[in-house]
C-alpha positions, 0 to 999 in steps of 0.5 A: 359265192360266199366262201363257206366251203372248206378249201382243204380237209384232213384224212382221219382213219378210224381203228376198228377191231379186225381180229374177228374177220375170218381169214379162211373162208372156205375152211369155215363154211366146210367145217360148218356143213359137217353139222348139216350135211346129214340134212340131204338125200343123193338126188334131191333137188335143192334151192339155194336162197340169195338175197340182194344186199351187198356181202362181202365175200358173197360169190365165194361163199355161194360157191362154196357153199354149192361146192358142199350140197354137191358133195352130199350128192344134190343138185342146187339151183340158185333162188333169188330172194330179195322180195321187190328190189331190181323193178319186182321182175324175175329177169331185174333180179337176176341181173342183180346177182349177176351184179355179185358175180352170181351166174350161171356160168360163174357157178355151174347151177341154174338161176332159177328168177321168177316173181312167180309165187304161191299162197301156202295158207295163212298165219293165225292172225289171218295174214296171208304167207306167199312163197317163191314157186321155184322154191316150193318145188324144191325137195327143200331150201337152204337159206343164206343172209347176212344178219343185221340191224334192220334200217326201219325197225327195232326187235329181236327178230330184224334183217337176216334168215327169218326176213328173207324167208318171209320178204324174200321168198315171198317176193313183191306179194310177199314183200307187200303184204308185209310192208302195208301193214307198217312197222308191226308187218315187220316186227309181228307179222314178219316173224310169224310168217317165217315161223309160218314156212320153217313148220312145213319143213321146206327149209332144210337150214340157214347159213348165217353171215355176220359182218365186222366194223370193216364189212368183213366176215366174221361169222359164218354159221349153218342154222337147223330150222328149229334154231333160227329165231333163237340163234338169229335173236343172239346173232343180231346183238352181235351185229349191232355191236358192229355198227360203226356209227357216224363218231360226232355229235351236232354235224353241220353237213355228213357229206356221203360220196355214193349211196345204193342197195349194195350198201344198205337195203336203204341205200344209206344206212340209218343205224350209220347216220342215225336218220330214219324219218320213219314218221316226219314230224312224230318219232325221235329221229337224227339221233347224231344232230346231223342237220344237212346230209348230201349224197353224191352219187348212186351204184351201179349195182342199185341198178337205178333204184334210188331208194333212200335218196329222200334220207338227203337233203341235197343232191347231185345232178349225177346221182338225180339221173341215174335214179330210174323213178319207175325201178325205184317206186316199185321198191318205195311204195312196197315197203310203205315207207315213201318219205324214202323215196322223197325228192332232195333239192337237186344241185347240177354240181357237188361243189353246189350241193355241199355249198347249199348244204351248208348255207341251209344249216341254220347258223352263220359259218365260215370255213374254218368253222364248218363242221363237216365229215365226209365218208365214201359210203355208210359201209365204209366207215374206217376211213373220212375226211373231216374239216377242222373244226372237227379236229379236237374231237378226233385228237379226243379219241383213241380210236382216231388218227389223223393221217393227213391234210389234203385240199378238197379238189373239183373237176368241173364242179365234181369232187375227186376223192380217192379212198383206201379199202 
């Protein structure tokens, strides 16, 4: 085999901010309750709003978040809100809560999972508006989601308190009738069906959770129901100014150690890599010039839904067999997006699916010349392994350092990497 495969890498650490992460979180989600505690009734029955994406903190803050509806003297039940992710079955969403430590036992409520839904009538352009049954039997529901770009479009309304209402609380119907009608369900429709809920007034208010460049905390704010667009709208130009994006232009290969649904909704985040492939072919896409992405490895807390795989170009054999195809077509042909779920080439190594990776770039290259990055997954991003041919552009910027050189090292093929948190 033609040796093109960098036989040693160099560990760059990238400097993000971190003076914005919250430091306390329970004394920041106290001091946000007071402005919505009078909102609750001793004795009412309240439904809590949780969704499937991988937050940081999420357990504390749902405890936490428990802890303080309790003390205004109601009862909280647990709704999980996540649309058709965990296989569109009420006992696979619970058990992907269970994954973030989100159980009964954990947190002293019930779970209530159910794919159970009701149709609360119709938006003014005829689309159908489906909320959770277990919610809508609550005397009111509080919302709880992270604010970010979304991974298949662009608005001023995208991932956070709105789409959760209208995908998540509407569960696979819910999530269907929205992702068949492509990227307008999403940026008209999505809207309009929260707008739809939040006017019958079930939605007592929203806890908004912003993350930094780390992946960690750095706002948490209680939201009234009349606020929510507004606020979500300025939430969100904050958020995507936290993306920390792949740093290089004209890649030869974005190798990616795990991808999952802890990580992005997508499994690989776009708005990191800068590949959508929304439309093949028809739209702008890799806006980074990264011609091979190979991806490793897939979560345990994806629970075998490989949805994103088809953002890679080459794959293991390890990740191919965690993937469960029928958990993950359930998720793929809900959001309409099936180039997602498309079938990379399938390599029985990592050192053969880097390797093809690289002989597939289009250029003739040695080891020395390979341009190649290296990340542990698109949320980690503060730290990466780069080849030297990358090293002029680190030395180039000022938020970059090189903290070390390191041969690449393969256990039977696989590649072992440790990486710092």
């Amino acid at each position: 085999m033609e040796q093109i495969i960098p036989s040693e890498m160099y560990r760059v650490r990238r400097q993000f901010p971190t003076d914005d992460a919250i430091q306390d979180i329970d004394s920041a989600i106290g001091a946000e309750f007071t402005k919505v505690a009078s909102l609750f009734k001793p004795g009412e029955r309240i439904g809590l709003a949780v969704g499937s994406r991988g937050i940081r903190n999420i357990q504390q803050i749902v405890k936490q978040v428990i802890t303080h509806l309790q003390s205004a003297g109601v009862s909280v039940s647990i709704i999980p809100a996540m649309g058709s992710h965990a296989g569109a079955t009420g006992e696979g969403q619970a058990e992907m809560l269970a994954s973030y430590g989100i159980t009964e036992d954990a947190l002293g409520v019930p779970i209530l999972s159910s794919m159970d839904v009701k149709v609360l009538g119709t938006t003014d352009a005829g689309v159908p508006v489906h909320i959770d049954a277990n919610a809508w039997s609550m005397d009111g529901i509080v919302m709880l989601n992270r604010i970010k770009p979304h991974t298949d479009f662009h608005g001023s309304i995208e991932s956070g308190l709105m789409k959760q209402i209208a995908v998540g609380l509407g569960k696979r119907h819910g999530a269907e009738t929205i992702h068949r009608r492509g990227v307008t369900g999403l940026s008209v429709h999505m809207p309009a069906i929260a707008r739809f809920v939040l006017g019958t007034g079930k939605i007592r208010c929203g806890l908004a959770i912003v993350e930094n460049m780390r992946d960690e905390t750095s706002i948490l704010r209680f939201v009234l129901p009349q606020d929510f667009e507004h606020v979500e709208c300025e939430l969100l130009q904050l958020a995507k100014q936290k993306i920390p994006a792949v740093p290089f232009r004209d890649l030869d290969v974005l190798l990616i150690q795990e991808m999952g649904k802890n990580i992005s909704g997508t499994g690989i985040d776009p708005n990191v890599t800068g590949r959508y492939f929304l439309d093949r072919g028809n739209s702008p896409d890799n806006a980074y010039g990264i011609k091979r992405l190979v991806c490793l490895d897939l979560t345990e807390e994806s629970h075998h839904n490989g949805l994103g795989v088809g953002f890679a170009d080459v794959i293991s054999r390890r990740l191919f067999d965690k993937i469960d195809l029928s958990i993950s077509y359930v998720n793929i042909i809900t959001t309409g997006f099936l180039e997602r779920g498309f079938l990379p080439i399938i390599q029985e190594t990592d050192k053969d699916a880097l390797h093809t990776a690289l002989f597939a770039c289009g250029r003739v290259m040695t080891a020395s010349s390979a341009r190649v990055m290296m990340i542990k997954n698109t949320l980690c991003m503060h730290e990466m392994l780069v080849s030297q041919a990358l090293l002029s552009e680190v030395a180039q910027d000022p938020t970059m350092e090189i903290v070390g050189k390191e041969p690449l090292v393969w256990n039977d093929g696989a590649l072992s990497v440790v990486w710092n948190e």
